[in-house]
BAMARRO-122891 format. One record per residue (C-alpha): residue in one letter; chain; x, z, y. Coordinates in Angstrom, 2 decimals, padded with zeros to 5 digits. Example, Ala and Ser with C-alpha at 12.3 -4.5 7.8 and 13.67 -1.06 7.14 Angstrom:
// BAMARRO-122891
<atom type="A" mol="A" c1="012.30" c3="007.80" c2="-004.50"/>
<atom type="S" mol="A" c1="013.67" c3="007.14" c2="-001.06"/>
***
This chain:
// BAMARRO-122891
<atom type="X" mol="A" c1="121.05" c3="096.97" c2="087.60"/>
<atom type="X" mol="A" c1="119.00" c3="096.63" c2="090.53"/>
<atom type="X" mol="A" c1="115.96" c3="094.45" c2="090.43"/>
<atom type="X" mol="A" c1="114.74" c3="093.76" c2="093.83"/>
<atom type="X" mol="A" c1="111.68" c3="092.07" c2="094.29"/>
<atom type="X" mol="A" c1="107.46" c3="092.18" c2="093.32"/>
<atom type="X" mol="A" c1="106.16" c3="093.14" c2="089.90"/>
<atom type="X" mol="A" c1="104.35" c3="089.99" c2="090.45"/>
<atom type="X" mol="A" c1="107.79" c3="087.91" c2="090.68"/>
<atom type="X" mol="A" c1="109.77" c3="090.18" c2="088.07"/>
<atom type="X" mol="A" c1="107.42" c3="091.57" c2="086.08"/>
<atom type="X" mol="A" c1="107.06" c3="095.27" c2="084.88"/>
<atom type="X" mol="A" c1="107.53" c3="094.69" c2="081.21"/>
<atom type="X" mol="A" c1="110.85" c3="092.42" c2="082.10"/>
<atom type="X" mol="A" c1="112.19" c3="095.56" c2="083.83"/>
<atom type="X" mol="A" c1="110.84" c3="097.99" c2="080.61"/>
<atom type="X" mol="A" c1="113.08" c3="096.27" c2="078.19"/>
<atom type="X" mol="A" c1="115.87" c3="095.39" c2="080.17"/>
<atom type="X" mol="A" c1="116.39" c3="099.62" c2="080.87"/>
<atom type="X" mol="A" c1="116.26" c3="100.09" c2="077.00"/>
<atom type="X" mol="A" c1="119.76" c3="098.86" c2="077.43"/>
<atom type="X" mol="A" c1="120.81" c3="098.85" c2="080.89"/>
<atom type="X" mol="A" c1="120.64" c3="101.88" c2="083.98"/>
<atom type="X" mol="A" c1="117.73" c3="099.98" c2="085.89"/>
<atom type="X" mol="A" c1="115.70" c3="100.30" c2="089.18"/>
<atom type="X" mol="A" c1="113.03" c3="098.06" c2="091.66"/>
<atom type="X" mol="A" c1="113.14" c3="097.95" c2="095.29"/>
<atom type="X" mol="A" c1="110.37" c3="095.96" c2="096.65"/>
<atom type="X" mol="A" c1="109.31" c3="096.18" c2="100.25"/>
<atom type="X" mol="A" c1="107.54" c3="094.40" c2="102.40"/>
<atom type="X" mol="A" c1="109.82" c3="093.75" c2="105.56"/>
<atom type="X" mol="A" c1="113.51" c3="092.88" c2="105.39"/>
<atom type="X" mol="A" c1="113.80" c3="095.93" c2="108.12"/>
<atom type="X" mol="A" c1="113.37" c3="098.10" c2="104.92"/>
<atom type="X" mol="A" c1="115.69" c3="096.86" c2="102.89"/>
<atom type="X" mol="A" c1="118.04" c3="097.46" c2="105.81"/>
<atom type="X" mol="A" c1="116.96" c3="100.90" c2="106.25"/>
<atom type="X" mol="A" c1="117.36" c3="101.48" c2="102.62"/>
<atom type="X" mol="A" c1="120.66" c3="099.84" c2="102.11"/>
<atom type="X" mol="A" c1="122.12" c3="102.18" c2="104.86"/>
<atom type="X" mol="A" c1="120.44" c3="105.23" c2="103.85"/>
<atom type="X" mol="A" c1="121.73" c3="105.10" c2="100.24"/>
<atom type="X" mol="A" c1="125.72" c3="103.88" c2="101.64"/>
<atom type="X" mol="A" c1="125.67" c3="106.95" c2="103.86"/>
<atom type="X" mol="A" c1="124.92" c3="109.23" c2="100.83"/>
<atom type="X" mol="A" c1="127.09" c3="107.96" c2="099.09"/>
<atom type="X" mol="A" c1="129.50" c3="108.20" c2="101.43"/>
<atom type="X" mol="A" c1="128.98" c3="112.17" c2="102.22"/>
<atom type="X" mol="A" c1="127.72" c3="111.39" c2="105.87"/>
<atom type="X" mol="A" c1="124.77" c3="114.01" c2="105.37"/>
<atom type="X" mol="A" c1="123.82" c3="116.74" c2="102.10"/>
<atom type="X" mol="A" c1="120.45" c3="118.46" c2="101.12"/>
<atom type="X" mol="A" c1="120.58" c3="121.90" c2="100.22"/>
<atom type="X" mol="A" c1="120.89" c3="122.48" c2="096.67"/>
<atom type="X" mol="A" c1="117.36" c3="123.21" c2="095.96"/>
<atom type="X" mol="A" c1="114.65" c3="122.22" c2="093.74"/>
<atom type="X" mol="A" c1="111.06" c3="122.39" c2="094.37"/>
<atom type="X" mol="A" c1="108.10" c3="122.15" c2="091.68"/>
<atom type="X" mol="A" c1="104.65" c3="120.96" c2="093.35"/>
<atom type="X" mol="A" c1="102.19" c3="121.97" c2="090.19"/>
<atom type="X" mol="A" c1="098.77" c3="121.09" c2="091.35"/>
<atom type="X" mol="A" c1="096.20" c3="123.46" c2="089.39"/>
<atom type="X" mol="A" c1="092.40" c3="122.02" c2="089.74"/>
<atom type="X" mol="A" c1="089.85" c3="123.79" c2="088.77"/>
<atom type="X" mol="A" c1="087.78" c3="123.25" c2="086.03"/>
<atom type="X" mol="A" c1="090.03" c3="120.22" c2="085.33"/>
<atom type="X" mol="A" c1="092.00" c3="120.73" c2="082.11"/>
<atom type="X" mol="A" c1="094.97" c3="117.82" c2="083.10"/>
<atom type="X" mol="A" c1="096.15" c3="119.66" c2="085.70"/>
<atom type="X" mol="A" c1="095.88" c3="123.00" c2="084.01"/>
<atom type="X" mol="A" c1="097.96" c3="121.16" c2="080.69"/>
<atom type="X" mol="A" c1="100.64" c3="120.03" c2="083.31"/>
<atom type="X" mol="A" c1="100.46" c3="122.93" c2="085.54"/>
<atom type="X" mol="A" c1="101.12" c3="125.26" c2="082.47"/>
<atom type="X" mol="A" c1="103.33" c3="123.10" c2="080.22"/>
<atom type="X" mol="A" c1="104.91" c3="121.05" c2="082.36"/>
<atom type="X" mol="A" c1="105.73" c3="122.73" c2="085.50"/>
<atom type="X" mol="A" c1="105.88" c3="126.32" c2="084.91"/>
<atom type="X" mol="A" c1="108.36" c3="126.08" c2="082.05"/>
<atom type="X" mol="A" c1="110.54" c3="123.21" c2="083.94"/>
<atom type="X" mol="A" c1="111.41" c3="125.38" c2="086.65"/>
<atom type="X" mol="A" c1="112.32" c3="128.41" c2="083.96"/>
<atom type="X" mol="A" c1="114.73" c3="126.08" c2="082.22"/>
<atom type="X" mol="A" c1="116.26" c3="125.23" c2="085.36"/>
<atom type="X" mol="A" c1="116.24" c3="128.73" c2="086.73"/>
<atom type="X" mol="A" c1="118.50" c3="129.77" c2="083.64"/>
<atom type="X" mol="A" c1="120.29" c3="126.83" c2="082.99"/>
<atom type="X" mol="A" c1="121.16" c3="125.92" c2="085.99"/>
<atom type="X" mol="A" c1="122.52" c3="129.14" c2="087.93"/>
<atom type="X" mol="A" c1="123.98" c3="127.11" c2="090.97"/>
<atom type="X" mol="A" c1="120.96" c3="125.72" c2="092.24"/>
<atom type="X" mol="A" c1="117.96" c3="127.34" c2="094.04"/>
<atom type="X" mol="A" c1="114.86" c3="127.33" c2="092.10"/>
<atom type="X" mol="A" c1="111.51" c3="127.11" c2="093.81"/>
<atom type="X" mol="A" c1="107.93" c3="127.05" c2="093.13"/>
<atom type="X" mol="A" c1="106.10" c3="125.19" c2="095.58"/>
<atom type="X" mol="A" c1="103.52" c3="127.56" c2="097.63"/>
<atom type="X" mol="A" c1="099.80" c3="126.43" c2="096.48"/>
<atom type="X" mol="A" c1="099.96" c3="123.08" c2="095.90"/>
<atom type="X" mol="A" c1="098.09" c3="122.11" c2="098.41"/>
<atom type="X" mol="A" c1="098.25" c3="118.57" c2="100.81"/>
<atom type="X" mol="A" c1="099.64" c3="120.32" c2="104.15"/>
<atom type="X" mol="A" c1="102.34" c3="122.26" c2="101.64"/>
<atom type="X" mol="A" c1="103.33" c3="118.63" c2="099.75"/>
<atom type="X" mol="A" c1="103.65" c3="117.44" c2="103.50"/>
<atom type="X" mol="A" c1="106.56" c3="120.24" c2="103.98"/>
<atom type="X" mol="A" c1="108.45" c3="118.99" c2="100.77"/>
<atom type="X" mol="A" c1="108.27" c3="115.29" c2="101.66"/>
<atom type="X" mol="A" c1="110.51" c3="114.91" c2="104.74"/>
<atom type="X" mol="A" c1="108.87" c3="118.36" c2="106.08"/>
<atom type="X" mol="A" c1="110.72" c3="121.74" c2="107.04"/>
<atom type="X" mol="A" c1="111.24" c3="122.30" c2="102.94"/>
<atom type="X" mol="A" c1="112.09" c3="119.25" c2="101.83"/>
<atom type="X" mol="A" c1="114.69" c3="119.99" c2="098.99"/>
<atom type="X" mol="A" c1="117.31" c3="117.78" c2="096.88"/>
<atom type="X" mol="A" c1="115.29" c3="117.12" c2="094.21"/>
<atom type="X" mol="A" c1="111.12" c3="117.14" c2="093.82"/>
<atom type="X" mol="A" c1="108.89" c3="117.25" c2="090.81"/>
<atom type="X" mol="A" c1="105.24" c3="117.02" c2="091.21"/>
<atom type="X" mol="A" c1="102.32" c3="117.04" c2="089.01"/>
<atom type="X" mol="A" c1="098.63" c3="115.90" c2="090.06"/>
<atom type="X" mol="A" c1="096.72" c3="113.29" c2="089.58"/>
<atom type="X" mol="A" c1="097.48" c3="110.35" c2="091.00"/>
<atom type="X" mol="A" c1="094.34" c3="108.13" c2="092.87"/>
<atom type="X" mol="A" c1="093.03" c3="105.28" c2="090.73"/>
<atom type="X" mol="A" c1="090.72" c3="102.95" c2="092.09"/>
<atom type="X" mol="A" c1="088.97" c3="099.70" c2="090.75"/>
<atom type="X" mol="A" c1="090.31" c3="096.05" c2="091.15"/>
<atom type="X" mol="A" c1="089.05" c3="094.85" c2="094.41"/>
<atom type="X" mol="A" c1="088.51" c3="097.54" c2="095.77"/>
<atom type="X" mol="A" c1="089.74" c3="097.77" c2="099.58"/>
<atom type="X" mol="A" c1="091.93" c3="100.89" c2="099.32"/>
<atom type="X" mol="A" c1="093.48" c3="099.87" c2="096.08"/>
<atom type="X" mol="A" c1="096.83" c3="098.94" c2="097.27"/>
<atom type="X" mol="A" c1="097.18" c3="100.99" c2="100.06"/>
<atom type="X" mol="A" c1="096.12" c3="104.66" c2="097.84"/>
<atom type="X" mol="A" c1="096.42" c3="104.13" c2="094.55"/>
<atom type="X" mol="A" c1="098.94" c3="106.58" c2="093.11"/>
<atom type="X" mol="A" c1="098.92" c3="108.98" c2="095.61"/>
<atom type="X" mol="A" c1="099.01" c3="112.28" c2="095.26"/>
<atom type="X" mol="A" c1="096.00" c3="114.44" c2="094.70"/>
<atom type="X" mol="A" c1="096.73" c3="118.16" c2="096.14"/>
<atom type="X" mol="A" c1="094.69" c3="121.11" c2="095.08"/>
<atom type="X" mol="A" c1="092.51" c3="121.17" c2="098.19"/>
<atom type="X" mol="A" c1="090.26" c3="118.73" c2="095.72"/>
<atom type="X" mol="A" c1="088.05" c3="121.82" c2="094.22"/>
<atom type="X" mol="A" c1="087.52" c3="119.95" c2="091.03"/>
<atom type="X" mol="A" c1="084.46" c3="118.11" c2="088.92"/>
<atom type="X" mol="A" c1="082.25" c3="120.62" c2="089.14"/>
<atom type="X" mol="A" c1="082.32" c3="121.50" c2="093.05"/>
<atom type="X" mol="A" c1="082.65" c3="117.86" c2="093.72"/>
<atom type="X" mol="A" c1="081.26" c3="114.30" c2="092.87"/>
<atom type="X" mol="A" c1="081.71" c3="110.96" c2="094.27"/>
<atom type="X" mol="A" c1="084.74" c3="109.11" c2="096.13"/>
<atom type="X" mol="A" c1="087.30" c3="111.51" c2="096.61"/>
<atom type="X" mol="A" c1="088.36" c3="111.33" c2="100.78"/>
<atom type="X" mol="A" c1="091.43" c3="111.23" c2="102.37"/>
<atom type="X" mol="A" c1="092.12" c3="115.08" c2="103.35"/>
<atom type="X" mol="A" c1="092.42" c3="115.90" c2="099.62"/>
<atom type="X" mol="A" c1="094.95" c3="113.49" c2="098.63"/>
<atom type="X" mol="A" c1="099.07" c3="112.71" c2="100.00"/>
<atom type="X" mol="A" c1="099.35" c3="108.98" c2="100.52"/>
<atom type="X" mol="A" c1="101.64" c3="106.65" c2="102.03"/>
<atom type="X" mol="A" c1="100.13" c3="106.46" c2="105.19"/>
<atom type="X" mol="A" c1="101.61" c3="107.29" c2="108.61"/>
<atom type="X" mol="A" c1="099.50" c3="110.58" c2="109.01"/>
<atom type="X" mol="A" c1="100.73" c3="111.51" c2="105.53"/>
<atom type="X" mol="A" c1="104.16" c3="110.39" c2="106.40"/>
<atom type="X" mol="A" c1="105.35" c3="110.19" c2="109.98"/>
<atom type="X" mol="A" c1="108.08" c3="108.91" c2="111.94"/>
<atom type="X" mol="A" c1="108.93" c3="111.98" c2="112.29"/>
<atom type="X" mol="A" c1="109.67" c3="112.78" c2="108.85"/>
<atom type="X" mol="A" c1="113.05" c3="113.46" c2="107.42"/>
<atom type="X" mol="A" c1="113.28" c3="112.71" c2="103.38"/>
<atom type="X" mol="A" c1="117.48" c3="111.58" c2="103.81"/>
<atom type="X" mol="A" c1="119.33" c3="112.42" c2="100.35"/>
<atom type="X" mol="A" c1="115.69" c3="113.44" c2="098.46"/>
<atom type="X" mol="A" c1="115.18" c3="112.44" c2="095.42"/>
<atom type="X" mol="A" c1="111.59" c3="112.71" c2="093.67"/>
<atom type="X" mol="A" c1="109.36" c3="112.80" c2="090.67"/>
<atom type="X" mol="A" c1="106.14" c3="112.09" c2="090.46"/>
<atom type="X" mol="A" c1="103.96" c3="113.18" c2="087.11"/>
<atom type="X" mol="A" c1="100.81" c3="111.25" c2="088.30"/>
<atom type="X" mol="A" c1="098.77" c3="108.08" c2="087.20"/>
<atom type="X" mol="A" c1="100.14" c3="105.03" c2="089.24"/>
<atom type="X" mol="A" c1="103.06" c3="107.31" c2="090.88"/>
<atom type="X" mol="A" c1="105.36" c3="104.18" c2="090.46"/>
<atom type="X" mol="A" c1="102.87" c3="101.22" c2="090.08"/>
<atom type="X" mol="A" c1="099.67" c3="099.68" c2="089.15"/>
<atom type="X" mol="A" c1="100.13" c3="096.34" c2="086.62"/>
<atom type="X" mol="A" c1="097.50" c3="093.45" c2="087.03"/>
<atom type="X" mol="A" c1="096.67" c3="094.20" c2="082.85"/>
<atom type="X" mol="A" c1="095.56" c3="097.43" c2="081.58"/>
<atom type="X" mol="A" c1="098.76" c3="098.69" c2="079.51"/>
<atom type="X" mol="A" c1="096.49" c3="100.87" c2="076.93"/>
<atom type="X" mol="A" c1="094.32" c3="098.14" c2="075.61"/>
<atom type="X" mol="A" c1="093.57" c3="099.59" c2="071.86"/>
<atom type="X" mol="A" c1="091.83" c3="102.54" c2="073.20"/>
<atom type="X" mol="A" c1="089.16" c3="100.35" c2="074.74"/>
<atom type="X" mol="A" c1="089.72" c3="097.40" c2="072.55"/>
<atom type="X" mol="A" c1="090.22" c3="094.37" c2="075.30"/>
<atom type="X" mol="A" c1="092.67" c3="094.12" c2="077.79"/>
<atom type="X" mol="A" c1="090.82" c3="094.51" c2="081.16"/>
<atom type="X" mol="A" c1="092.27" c3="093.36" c2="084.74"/>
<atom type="X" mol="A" c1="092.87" c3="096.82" c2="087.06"/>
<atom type="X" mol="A" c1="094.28" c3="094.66" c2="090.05"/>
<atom type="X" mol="A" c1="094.26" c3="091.61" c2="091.59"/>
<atom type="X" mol="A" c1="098.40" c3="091.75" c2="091.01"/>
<atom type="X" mol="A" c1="100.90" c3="094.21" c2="090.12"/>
<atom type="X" mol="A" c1="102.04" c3="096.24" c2="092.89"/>
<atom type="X" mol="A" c1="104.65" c3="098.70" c2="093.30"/>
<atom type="X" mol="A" c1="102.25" c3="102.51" c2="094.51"/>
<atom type="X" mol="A" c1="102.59" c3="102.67" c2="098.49"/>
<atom type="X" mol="A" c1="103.60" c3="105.88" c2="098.98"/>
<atom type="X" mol="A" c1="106.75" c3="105.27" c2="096.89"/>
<atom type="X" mol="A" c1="107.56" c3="102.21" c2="099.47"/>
<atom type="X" mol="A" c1="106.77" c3="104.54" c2="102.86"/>
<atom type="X" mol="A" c1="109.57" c3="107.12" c2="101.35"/>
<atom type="X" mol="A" c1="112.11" c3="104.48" c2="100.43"/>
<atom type="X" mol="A" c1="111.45" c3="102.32" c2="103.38"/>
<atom type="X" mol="A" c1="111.21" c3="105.22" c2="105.97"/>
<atom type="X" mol="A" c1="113.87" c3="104.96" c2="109.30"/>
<atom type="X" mol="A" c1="115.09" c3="108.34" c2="107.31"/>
<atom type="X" mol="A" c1="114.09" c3="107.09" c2="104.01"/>
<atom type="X" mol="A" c1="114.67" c3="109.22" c2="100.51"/>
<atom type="X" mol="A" c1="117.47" c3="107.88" c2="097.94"/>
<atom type="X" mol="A" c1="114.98" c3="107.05" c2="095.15"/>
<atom type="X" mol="A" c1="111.36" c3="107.79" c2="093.38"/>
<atom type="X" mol="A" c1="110.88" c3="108.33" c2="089.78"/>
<atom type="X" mol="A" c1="107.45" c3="107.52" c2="088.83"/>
<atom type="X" mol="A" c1="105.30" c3="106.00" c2="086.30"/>
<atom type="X" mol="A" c1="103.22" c3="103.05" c2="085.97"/>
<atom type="X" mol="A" c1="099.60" c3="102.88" c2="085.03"/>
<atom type="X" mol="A" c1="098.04" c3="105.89" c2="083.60"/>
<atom type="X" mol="A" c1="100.12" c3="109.20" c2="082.85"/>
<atom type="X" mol="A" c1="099.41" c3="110.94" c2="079.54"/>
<atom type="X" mol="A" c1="100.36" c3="114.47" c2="078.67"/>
<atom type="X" mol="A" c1="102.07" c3="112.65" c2="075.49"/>
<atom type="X" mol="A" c1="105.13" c3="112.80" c2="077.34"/>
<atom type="X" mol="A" c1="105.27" c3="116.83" c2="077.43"/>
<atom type="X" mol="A" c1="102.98" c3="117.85" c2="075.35"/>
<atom type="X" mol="A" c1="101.68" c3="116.35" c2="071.79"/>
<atom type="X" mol="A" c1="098.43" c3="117.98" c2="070.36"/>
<atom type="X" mol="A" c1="099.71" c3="120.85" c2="067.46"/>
<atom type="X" mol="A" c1="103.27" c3="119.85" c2="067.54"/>
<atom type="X" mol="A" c1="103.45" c3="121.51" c2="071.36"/>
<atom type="X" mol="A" c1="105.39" c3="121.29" c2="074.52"/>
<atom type="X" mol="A" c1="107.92" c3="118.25" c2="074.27"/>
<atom type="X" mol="A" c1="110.27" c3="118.81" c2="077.32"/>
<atom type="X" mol="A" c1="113.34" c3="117.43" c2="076.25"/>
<atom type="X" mol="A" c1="113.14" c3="114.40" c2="078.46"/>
<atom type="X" mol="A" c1="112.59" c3="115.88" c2="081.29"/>
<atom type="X" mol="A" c1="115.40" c3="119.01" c2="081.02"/>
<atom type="X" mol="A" c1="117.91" c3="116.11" c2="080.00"/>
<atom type="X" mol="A" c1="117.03" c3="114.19" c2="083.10"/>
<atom type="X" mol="A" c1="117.05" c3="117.23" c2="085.45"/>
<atom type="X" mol="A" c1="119.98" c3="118.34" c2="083.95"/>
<atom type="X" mol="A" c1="121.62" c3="115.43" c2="084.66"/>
<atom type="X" mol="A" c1="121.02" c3="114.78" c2="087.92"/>
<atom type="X" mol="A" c1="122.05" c3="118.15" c2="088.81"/>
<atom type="X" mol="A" c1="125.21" c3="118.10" c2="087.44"/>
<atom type="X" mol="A" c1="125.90" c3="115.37" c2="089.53"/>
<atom type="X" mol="A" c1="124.92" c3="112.11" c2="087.54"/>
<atom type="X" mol="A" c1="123.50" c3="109.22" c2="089.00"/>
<atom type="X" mol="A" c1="119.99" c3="108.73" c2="088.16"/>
<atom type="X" mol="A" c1="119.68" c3="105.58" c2="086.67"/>
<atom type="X" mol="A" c1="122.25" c3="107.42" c2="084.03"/>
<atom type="X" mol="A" c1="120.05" c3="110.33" c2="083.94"/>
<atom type="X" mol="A" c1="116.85" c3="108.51" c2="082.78"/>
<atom type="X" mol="A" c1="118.84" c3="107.84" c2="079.58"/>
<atom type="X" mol="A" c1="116.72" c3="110.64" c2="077.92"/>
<atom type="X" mol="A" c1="113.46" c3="108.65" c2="078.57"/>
<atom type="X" mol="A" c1="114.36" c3="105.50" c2="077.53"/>
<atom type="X" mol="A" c1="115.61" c3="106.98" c2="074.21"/>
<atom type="X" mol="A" c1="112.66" c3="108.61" c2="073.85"/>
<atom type="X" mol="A" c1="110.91" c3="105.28" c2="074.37"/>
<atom type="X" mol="A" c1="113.16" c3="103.37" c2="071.46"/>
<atom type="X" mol="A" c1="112.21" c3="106.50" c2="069.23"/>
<atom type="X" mol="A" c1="108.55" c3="105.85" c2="069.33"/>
<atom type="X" mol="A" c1="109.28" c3="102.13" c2="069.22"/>
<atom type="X" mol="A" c1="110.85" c3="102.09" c2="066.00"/>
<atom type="X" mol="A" c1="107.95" c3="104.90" c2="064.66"/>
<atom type="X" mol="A" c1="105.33" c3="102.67" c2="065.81"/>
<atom type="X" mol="A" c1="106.73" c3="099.36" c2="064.33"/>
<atom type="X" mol="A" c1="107.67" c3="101.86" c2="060.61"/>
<atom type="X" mol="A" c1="103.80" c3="102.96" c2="060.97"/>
<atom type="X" mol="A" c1="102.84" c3="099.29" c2="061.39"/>
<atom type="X" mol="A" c1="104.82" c3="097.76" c2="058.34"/>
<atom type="X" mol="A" c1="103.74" c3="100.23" c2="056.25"/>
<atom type="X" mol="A" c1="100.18" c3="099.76" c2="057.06"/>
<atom type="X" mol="A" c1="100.51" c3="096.03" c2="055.80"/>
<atom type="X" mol="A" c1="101.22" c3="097.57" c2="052.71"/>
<atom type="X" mol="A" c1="099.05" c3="100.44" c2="051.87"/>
<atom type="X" mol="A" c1="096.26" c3="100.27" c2="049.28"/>
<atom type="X" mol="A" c1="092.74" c3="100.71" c2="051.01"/>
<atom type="X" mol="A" c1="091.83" c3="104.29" c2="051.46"/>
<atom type="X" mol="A" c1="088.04" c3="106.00" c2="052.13"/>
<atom type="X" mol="A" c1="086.54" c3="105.53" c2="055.31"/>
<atom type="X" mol="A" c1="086.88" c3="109.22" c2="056.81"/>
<atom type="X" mol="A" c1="091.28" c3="108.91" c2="056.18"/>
<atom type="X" mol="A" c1="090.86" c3="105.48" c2="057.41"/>
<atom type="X" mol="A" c1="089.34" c3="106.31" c2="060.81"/>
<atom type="X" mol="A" c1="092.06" c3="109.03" c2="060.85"/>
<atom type="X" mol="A" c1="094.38" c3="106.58" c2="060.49"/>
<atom type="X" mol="A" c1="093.34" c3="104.59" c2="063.00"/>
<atom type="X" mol="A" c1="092.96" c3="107.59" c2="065.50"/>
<atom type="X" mol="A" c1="096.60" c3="108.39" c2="064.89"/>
<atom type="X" mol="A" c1="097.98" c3="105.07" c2="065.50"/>
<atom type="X" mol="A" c1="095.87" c3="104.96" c2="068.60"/>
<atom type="X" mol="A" c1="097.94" c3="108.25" c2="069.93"/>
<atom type="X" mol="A" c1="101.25" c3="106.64" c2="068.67"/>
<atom type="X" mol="A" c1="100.29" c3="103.33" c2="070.95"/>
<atom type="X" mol="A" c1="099.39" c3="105.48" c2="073.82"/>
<atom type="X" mol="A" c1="102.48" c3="107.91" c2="073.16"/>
<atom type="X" mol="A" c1="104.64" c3="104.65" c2="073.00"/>
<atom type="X" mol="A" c1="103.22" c3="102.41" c2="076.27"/>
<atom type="X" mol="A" c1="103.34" c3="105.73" c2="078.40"/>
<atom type="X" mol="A" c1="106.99" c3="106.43" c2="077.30"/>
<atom type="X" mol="A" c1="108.12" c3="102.77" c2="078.47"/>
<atom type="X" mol="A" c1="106.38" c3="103.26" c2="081.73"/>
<atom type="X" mol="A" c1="108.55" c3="105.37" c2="083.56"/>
<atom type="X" mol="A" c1="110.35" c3="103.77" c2="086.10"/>
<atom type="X" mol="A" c1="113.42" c3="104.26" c2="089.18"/>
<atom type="X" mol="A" c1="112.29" c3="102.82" c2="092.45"/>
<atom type="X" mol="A" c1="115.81" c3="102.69" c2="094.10"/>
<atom type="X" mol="A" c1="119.10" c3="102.16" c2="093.69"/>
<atom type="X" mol="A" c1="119.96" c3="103.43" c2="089.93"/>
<atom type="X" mol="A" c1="123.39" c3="104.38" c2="091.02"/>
<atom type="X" mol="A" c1="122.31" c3="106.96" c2="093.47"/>
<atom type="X" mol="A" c1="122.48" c3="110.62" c2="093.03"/>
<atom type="X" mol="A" c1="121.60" c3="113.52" c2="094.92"/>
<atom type="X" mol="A" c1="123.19" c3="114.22" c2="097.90"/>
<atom type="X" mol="A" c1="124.63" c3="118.08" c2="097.42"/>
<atom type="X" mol="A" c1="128.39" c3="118.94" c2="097.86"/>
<atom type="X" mol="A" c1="129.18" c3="119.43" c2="094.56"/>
***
């Protein structure tokens, strides 16, 4: 199913649980031009007018001093691009030079721009009303930040990939890409802050929900990509990696392996929205229980509460993945 429209019109948490069940993406652009452009960009894939090299590329910003990026860079990344270097023989495996903005510039619609794409950064977050808001938020910051300690304040341009033109040009050829963002806002900002229980009140990030820029300039490009996995509101490491129990990669190798074996990628998400209806039904267990249980000292008690916290965060961050193109695209590779 393809939803095409605003978050604001068809809201995110409409499209969350209709993908529980359903293969489900979101175009939403802001001239008809772009749907054009899109419509004929996907057709012609499909239609084996033009094929990527079969090559993947893993962008794994490293900050310093900054342990997300080291947890991602080190669990995420690095041991992605083994699995598919031994499980998947046929395709070309490459690490991304240092991760830096010119490099990401090469990948998306540059000289190296490969099949398929996973990053992992940050992605930009700014505060509601603030002017650059809908224009930057979730792009994609490259390791020429030097981290906290070397630098304070508003982070500028240079160190972050956005969907501007000087970021993306006309130039640019992204045809038959498909990409993956790991970052904060990489797919979209919601009006409502999703993780309410860690602060206690649900507080307004935006104005209105808004699907992240630099997702639109790749779709919407004259020589557009095929589609952009990314995730709305803030990215947690819950989804690879889950304090003692360790790395949790399953998602991700069943989606990769999926799409490279030819699968379209709405089908390949399966593994993520699984994983979502797993912590679901853990969450709503922990919750009926917890009508039920005699009171308990004050020390297991705030325990308690600290693990249901994680389970909430584990759970809203699972839902939040999302496709921004057609779900019935795949990547454009003779097979």
């Amino acid at each position: 199913m393809l939803i095409v429209g605003s978050p604001e019109s068809i809201p995110y948490r409409f499209q969350y649980q209709l993908d529980v069940q359903y293969a489900v993406g979101r175009l939403h652009f802001d001239t008809p031009q772009e749907y054009v452009r899109y419509a004929e960009t996907a057709v012609a894939a499909e239609n084996g007018n033009f094929y990527r090299p079969r090559e993947v590329r893993f962008f794994g910003v490293r900050n310093r001093a900054d342990r997300a990026t080291q947890l991602s860079a080190d669990h995420l990344i690095k041991p992605l691009s083994d699995y598919v270097a031994q499980e998947e023989p046929s395709w070309k495996c490459l690490p991304s030079d240092e991760a830096t903005k010119t490099n990401l510039g090469k990948l998306l619609g540059g000289a190296d721009t490969p099949a398929l794409l996973l990053t992992a950064s940050h992605g930009m977050a700014f505060p509601n009303g603030d002017p650059h808001q809908t224009a930057h938020q979730g792009a994609l910051l490259c390791q020429d930040w030097p981290g906290p300690l070397k630098h304070s304040g508003p982070i500028p341009k240079n160190f972050y990939f956005s969907g501007d033109d000087d970021d993306v040009p006309a130039k640019a050829t992204l045809q038959g890409l498909i990409a993956f963002f790991f970052a904060c806002f990489g797919g979209g900002t919601p009006k409502m802050d999703d993780f309410p229980h860690l602060a206690g009140l649900q507080a307004v990030i935006a104005a209105h929900p808004f699907v992240a820029s630099l997702a639109k300039k790749l779709l919407g490009h004259p020589q557009g990509a095929l589609a952009v996995v990314g995730h709305v509101e803030r990215a947690w490491s819950y989804s690879f990696f889950w304090n003692r129990a360790g790395e949790q990669l399953a998602a991700f190798q069943s989606t990769m392996s999926a799409l490279l074996n030819g699968q379209r990628i709405g089908f390949a998400m399966e593994s993520f929205n699984s994983r979502y209806s797993e912590l679901s039904s853990d969450l709503s267990s922990e919750l009926e229980d917890r009508k039920h249980r005699r009171p308990r000292p004050e020390a297991e008690t705030l325990a308690e509460d600290e693990d249901l916290a994680g389970m909430w965060t584990a759970n809203n961050d699972a839902r939040s993945y999302v496709v921004l193109g057609d779900p019935a695209v795949r990547l454009a590779v003779k097979q």
